[in-house]
N, C-alpha and C positions, 0 to 999 in steps of 0.2 A: 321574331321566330313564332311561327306557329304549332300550335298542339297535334296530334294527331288526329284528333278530331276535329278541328277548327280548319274553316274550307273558308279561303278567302275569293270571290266572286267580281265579277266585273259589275259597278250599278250604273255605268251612264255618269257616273259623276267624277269627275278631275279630283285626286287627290293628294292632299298637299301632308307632308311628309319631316316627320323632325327628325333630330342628332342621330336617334339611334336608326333612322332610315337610310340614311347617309353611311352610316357604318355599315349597315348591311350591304349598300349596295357597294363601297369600294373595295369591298370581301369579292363580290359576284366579279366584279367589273376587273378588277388583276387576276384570278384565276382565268377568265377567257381571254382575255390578254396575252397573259403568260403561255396560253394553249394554242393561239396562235402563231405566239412566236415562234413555241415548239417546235410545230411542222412544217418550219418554211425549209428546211434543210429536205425533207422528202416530197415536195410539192415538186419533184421533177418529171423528165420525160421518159415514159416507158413503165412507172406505176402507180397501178390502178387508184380509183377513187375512193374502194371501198378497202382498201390498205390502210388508206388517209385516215379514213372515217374511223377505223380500228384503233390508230395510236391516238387520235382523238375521245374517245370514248374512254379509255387506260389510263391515259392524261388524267381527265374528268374524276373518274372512279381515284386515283390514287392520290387527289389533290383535296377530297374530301366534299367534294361536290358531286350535284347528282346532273343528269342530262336532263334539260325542259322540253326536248324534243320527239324522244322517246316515249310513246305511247298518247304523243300528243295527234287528238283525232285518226287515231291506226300506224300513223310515221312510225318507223324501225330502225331511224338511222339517230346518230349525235351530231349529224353533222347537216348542211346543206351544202351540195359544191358542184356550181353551175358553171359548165363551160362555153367561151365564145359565145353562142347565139344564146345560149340557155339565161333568162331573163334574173330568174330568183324560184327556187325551190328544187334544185337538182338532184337527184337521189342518188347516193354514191352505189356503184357498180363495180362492174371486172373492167369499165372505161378503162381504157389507158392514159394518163397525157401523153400528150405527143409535142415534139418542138413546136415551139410559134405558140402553145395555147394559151389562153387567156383566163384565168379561175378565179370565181369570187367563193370563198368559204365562208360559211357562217354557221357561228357555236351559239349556241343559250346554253347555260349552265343555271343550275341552283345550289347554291351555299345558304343554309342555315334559313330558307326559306325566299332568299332575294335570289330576285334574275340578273345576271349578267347578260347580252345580247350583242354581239360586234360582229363584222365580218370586213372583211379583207380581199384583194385584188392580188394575183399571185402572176405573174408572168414566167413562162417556161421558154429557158434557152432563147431562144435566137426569134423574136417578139418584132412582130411588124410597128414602123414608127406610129401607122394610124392608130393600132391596138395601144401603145404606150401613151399612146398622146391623149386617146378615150380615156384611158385608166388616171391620168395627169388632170383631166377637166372634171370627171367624178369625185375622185380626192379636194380638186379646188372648191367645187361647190359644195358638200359635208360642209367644209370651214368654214364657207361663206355662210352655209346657214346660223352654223354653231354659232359665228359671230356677230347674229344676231339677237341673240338668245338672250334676254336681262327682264328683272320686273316691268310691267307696265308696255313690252312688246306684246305682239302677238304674233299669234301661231302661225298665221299666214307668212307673217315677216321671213320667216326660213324658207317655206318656199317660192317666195318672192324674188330673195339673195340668188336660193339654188335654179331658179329661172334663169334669172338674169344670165348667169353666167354658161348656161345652158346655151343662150339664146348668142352671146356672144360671140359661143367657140362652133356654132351651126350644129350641134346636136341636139336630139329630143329627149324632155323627161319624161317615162313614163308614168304614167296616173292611175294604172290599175290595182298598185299596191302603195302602201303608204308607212310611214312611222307609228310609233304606238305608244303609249301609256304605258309604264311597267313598273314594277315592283316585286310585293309579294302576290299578284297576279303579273302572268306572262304578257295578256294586251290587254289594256285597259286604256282608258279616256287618259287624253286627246288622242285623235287620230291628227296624225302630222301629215297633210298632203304635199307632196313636195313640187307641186305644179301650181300652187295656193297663188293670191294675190296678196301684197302688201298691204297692210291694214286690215285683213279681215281674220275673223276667230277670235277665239277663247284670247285673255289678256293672260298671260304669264306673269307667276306668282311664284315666289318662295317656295320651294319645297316640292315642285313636280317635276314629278322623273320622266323619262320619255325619250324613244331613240329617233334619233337624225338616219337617212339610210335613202341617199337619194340612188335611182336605177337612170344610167343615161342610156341613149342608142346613139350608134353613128347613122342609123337610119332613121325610119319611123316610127312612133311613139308606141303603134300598136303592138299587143301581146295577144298569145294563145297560151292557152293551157292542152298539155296532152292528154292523154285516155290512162295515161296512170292518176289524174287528179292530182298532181302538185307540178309537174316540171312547166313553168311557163316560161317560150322561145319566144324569139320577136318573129313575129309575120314573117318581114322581110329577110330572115337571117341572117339582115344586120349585125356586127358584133354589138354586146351589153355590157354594162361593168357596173360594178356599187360598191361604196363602199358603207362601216356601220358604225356610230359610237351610241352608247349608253350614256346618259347627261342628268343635269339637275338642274334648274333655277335656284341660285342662289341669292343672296341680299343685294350683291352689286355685281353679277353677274350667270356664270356659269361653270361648273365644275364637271369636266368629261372623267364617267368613271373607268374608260375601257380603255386609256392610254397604253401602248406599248410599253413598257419598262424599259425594254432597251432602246427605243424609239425606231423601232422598225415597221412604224406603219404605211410604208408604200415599199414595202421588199423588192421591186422589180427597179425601184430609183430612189435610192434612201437620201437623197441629197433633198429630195423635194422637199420631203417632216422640216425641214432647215428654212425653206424659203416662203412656206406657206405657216405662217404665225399663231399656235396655237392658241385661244383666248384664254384667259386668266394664268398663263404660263408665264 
């Protein structure tokens, strides 16, 4: 925990992280867990995004944590919740969903000075198999990366895994955002590119924290950004999906700190969490 005074900064430098950083972050990492599982029951069709974002922020505030997101460079919202083509940085609105839609939401919370950082893939009503099957190969590569994840790998290794299976199912990963470094600063070192090659980057050590968060397209890889400066669509208006965990290098492996509690991390196919093998589980 930090002081009131005490401003913790990004240096360019990977840092490795002991017991009681772990315990901060599995505080961060189940309260936005817990806050997504919240709102899967109102993730439906016909209310708005910025409803969402409300019992999102209420969550937050009554769980004893504060939003990372809020007042982060101007944002006003707790939430991010891109629809369909909307890539990552959605600003919640009077949107409606609508049947068939496709949402990725994504919380940062702060507890007690650590970030929690996850987000999730929501499918509404009556969901096209392509859209389910996108949301099915995003979910498979997360794990694939996560299961790469142990001392003496490297960074690239993840997106290497998350390539792969990228490349497998004929979808593109986009490369214009990337994973990040977290803690008690929101991004910090590594940046996790999820387009990486195997073998290259930082060697993974003990104790660094850092979210997995690959962005697939059923189209092309490229992204815009709008003229509000955060909502990035795919060119093609391709549909997009991502999903997010919060994680650690641990001694013989990895510890995901953003797991579901009740294991509902793919809400639109819960059968999946079952067949896709979570590592150190």
């Amino acid at each position: 925990m930090t002081s009131d005074t005490e401003v913790i900064t990004r240096t360019g430098k990977i840092r490795i992280h002991d017991e009681a950083g772990f315990e901060g972050m599995r505080k961060a990492g189940r309260v936005v867990a817990e806050c997504l599982d919240m709102i899967i029951p109102y993730v439906v069709p016909d209310v708005t995004t910025e409803s969402v974002d409300k019992l999102i922020y209420e969550f937050v505030m009554d769980n004893g944590a504060s939003s990372a997101t809020i007042g982060y460079h101007g944002y006003r919202h707790a939430s991010c919740i891109s629809v369909n083509h909307v890539v990552c940085h959605g600003i919640p609105s009077e949107r409606r969903f609508k049947n068939g839609d496709i949402a990725n939401i994504d919380v940062t919370v702060v507890v007690d000075g650590w970030h929690g950082d996850s987000s999730r893939m929501y499918g509404l009503g009556d969901v096209k198999r392509k859209a389910e099957r996108l949301m099915d190969v995003t979910y498979e590569s997360l794990m694939a990366g996560i299961a790469t994840v142990k001392p003496g790998a490297r960074v690239g290794d993840i997106g290497g895994a998350i390539s792969a299976v990228a490349a497998r199912n004929r979808v593109s990963v986009v490369d214009m955002f990337c994973g990040h470094g977290l803690g008690q600063v929101f991004h910090d070192e590594p940046n996790v590119v999820h387009s990486a090659k195997a073998g290259t980057g930082p060697v993974l050590e003990p104790g660094m924290f850092f979210t997995i968060e690959p962005m697939l397209n059923l189209g092309k890889k490229d992204c815009g950004v709008l003229s509000d400066g955060w909502t990035a669509t795919t060119r093609d208006r391709s549909l997009s999906a991502q999903f997010e965990h919060s994680l650690a290098v641990t001694e013989n492996g990895v510890e995901i700190f953003t797991l579901s509690p009740t294991g509902q991390h793919t809400p639109h196919n819960p059968d999946l969490g079952a067949k896709i093998p979570i590592p150190g589980q």
